[in-house]
N, C-alpha and C positions, 0 to 999 in steps of 0.2 A: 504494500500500500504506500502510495505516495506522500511524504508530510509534505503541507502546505509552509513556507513559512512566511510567517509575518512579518510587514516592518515594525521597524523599532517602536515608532508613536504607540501601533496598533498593542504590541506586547508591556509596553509602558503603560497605558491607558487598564489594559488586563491585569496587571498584578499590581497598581493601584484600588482597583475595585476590589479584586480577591484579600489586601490589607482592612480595607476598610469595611470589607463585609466581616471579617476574623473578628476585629476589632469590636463591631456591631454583636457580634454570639457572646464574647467574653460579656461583654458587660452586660445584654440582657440578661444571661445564664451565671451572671454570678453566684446567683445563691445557690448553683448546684457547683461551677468548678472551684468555688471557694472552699467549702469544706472537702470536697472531693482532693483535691491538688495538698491540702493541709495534711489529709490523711494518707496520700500516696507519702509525702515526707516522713512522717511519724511512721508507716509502715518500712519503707525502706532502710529507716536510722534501726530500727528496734527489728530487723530480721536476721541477723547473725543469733543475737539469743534464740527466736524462734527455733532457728536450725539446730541451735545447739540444744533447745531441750526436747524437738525431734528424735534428735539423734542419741539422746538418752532414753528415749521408750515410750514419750508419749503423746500421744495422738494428736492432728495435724491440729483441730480444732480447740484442744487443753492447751495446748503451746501459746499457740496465738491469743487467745482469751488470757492466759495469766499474764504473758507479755504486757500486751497492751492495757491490762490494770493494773501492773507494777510500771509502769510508764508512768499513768494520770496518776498514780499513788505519789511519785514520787513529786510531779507539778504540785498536785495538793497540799503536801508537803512543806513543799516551797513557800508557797500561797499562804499557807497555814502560819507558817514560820514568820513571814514579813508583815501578815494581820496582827501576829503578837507582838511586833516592836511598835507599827503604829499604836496599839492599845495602849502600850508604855508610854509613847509619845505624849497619848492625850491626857494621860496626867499634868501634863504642864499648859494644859490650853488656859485652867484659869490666871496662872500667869502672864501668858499672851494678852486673857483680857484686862487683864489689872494695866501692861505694857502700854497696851492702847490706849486706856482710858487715862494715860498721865500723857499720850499725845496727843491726841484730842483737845484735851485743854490747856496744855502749849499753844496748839497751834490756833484753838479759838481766842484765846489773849492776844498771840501775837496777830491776828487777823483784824483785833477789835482795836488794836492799839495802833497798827499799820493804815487800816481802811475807816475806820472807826465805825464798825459793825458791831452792834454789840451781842450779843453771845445768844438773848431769844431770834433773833433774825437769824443765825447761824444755826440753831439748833431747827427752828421753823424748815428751813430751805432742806439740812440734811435730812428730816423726816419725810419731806416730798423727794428728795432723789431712793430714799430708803424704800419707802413704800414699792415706786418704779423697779428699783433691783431686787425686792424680793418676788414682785409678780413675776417677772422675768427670769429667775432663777427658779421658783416653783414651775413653771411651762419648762425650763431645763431640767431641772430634776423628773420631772414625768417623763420626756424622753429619755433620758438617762435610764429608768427603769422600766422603758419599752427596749431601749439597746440591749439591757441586762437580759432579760428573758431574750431577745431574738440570739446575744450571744450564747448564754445558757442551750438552748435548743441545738445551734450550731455547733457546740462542744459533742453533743448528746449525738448528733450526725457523725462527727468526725471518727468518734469512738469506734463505731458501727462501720463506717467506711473505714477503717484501719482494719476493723478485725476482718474484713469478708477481701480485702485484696491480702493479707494475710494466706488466710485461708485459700482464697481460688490464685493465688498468684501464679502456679501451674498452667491453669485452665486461661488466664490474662495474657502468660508468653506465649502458648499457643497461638492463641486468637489473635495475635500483633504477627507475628511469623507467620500464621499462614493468608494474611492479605496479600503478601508476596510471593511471588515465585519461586518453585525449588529451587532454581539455580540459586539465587541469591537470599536464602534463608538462613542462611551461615552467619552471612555478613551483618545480617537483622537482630542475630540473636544475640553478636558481638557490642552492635547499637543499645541494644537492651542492657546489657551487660554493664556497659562503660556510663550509660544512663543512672544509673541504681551507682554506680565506684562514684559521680557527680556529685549526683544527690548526696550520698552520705556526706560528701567531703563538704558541700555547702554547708549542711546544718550543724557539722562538726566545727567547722569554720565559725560559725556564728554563735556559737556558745565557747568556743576560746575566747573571739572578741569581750562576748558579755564577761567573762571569768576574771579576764584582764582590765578591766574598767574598773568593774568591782572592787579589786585589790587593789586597785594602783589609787583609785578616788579616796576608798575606804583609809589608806593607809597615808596619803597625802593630808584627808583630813584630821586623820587624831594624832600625826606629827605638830598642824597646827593647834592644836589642842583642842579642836570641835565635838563639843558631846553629840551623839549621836550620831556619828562615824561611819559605822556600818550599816545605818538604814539609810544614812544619803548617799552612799557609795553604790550600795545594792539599787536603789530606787532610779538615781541617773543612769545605773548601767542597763537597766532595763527598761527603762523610759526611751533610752538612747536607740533602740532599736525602732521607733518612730523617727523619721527622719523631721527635719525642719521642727514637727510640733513637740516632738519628743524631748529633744535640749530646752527650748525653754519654760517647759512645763516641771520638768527636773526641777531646772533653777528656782524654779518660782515656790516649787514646794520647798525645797532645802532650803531656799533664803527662810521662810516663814517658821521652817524648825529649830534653826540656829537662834534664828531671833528669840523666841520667844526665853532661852536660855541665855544667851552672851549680848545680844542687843545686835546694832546696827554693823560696826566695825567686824564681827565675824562674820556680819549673814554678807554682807559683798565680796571678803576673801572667798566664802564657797562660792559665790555666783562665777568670780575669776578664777577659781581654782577648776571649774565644772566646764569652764566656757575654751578656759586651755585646751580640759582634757577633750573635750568636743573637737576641737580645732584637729587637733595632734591627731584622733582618732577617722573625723571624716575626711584628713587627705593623705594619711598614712598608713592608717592599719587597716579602716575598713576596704578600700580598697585592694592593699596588702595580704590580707588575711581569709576576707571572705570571697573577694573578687580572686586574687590567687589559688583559691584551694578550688574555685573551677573553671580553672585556667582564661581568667578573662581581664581583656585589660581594664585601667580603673577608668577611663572613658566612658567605654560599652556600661560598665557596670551601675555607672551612674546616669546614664540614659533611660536602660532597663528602670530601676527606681522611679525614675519620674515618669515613666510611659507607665510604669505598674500603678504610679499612686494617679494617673488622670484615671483610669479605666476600673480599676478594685481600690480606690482610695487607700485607706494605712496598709490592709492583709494583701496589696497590689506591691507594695513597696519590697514584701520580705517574700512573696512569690515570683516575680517576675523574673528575678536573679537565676534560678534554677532551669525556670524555665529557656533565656535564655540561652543559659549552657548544653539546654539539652538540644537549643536549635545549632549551635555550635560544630553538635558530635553528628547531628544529622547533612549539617552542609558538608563535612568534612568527609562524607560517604559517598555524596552525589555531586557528581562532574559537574555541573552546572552550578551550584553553587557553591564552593572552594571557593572564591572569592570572599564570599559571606564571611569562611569561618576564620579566613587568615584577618577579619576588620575586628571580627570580635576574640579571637584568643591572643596572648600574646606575645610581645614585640621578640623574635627568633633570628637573626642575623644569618645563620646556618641555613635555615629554609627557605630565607628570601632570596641565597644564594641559588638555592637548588632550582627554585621557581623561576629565575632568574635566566640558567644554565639551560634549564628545558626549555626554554623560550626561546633560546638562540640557537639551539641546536639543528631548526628546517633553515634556521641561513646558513649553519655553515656548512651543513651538508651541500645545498645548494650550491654555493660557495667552490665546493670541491668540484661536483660535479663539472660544474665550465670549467673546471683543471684542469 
């Protein structure tokens, strides 16, 4: 059969429409590839144990079900863990308010002494801005407690999607390998392969990062003598994995818990001590660490993020990365697009030699020939 081939415009105009109808499923179908994609990660990081307790006697289905509840055990955990320091925290809230209520009235003297407002006209006006920000916050908190159950649910998906590609992940390689052709069914099942050695290494990647923040925030701040050390070291490093809103939502917490203990002059050293580690982190390590471990330069990597948070908002941010890499592994298979995968993996001198050498290799053959 004859292929037609198109001109450029024609195939330009074609795989413009084919991005943007892609782009169009993702974000309709988010609320299925979101938990789906979270759970293929969580299944992938947590299948080496499966196999191993496989391979100790017991059944495909015991394996995967204890797994993946000593996983969320261990989240819970966590979860559990950092609920208890905040508790600790809120013992000191009435001091916060005591903190405020001596600047309040600082700053109503010095307002009344500056503007000559006196303190009922001051208290008058903040009761009408009061009023406005508590309506305004109760309409926030109500969605906040629509997010919580839609997240809740989502968790309770993910679970369920973890354990059944667990489970059929057998029946899953099949079904991917056989849309292809025997001849190249080898080469598919190698894709698959290097897909899952990605993935791990991403989420492996991404909890070094978090581990690293941790310690290093944690320990920078009780060098400076900050109480409560390790919950604004743990909270930044995990806040940090939202990009943009993440940092300064950190800061803003940690400035407020420092305060309420040491006053003004420590809660800014953590906002500078946080805002460093941010710095250091978003054009070094994250890069470095999470973009390296699935071989992507920190360019791509930071593209991926911001194409991820237009289309799946925050869970767009920390899936797109993967995803990515896994378009990566697939250019790097198919002739046509090699181009793809040498813009997004990285900078290799050796292979742009090679790519290079084989390019010039029809002229100088050529070359000879008229010899």
């Amino acid at each position: 059969m004859n292929q037609v081939k198109l001109p450029f415009y024609a195939r330009l105009a074609l795989i413009l429409i084919s991005v943007v109808l892609i782009f169009v499923i993702l974000k309709v179908g988010s609320a299925v590839f979101i938990p789906l994609l979270f759970a293929l990660l969580i299944a992938v990081l947590v299948y080496p144990v499966t196999r191993l307790l496989e391979r100790m006697g017991l059944g495909r289905s015991i394996a995967a079900l204890i797994t993946i509840l000593a996983f969320f055990s261990v989240v819970a955990a966590f979860i559990y863990l950092f609920i208890l320091q905040i508790i600790s925290f809120s013992k000191d809230l009435p001091r916060l308010q005591k903190r405020l209520a001596v600047i309040l009235h600082n700053m109503q003297s010095w307002i009344s002494h500056k503007y000559g407002i006196d303190s009922a006209e001051q208290m008058d006006y903040v009761n009408k801005s009061a009023s406005s920000i508590f309506s305004t916050a109760a309409h926030s908190l109500s969605n906040i407690f629509l997010s919580f159950g839609g997240i809740l649910i989502m968790v309770i998906f993910i679970i369920i999607y973890s354990f059944f590609i667990l489970y059929h992940r057998r029946l899953l390689t099949r079904f991917v390998t056989g849309l292809f052709k025997p001849q190249v069914r080898s080469e598919v099942h190698e894709v698959v392969q290097e897909t899952r050695i990605v993935i791990n290494s991403y989420v492996i990647g991404l909890m070094i990062e978090m581990a690293i923040l941790a310690v290093v925030g944690s320990c920078t701040l009780a060098i400076l003598g900050i109480q409560y050390a390790i919950l604004i070291g743990v909270l930044a490093a995990v806040l940090n994995i939202i990009p943009y809103i993440g940092i300064y939502t950190s800061i803003a917490l940690s400035m407020l818990i420092t305060f309420t203990n040491g006053g003004g002059k420590p809660a800014l050293e953590v906002a500078l001590v946080l805002l460093i580690i941010h710095i250091i982190d978003s054009n070094i390590m994250m890069p470095r660490i999470v973009g390296g471990r699935v071989k992507m330069n920190p360019f791509i990597t930071i593209v991926a993020v911001i194409v991820g948070e237009l289309i799946w908002g925050i869970p767009g941010m920390f899936l797109f990365i993967p995803l990515t890499a896994i378009i990566k592994i697939i250019s790097e298979r198919v002739e046509g697009l090699k181009p793809w995968a040498i813009l997004i993996g990285e900078e290799q001198k050796e292979q742009e030699e090679k790519i290079l050498r084989k390019s010039k290799e029809p002229e100088i053959k050529g070359e000879e020939k008229k010899q």
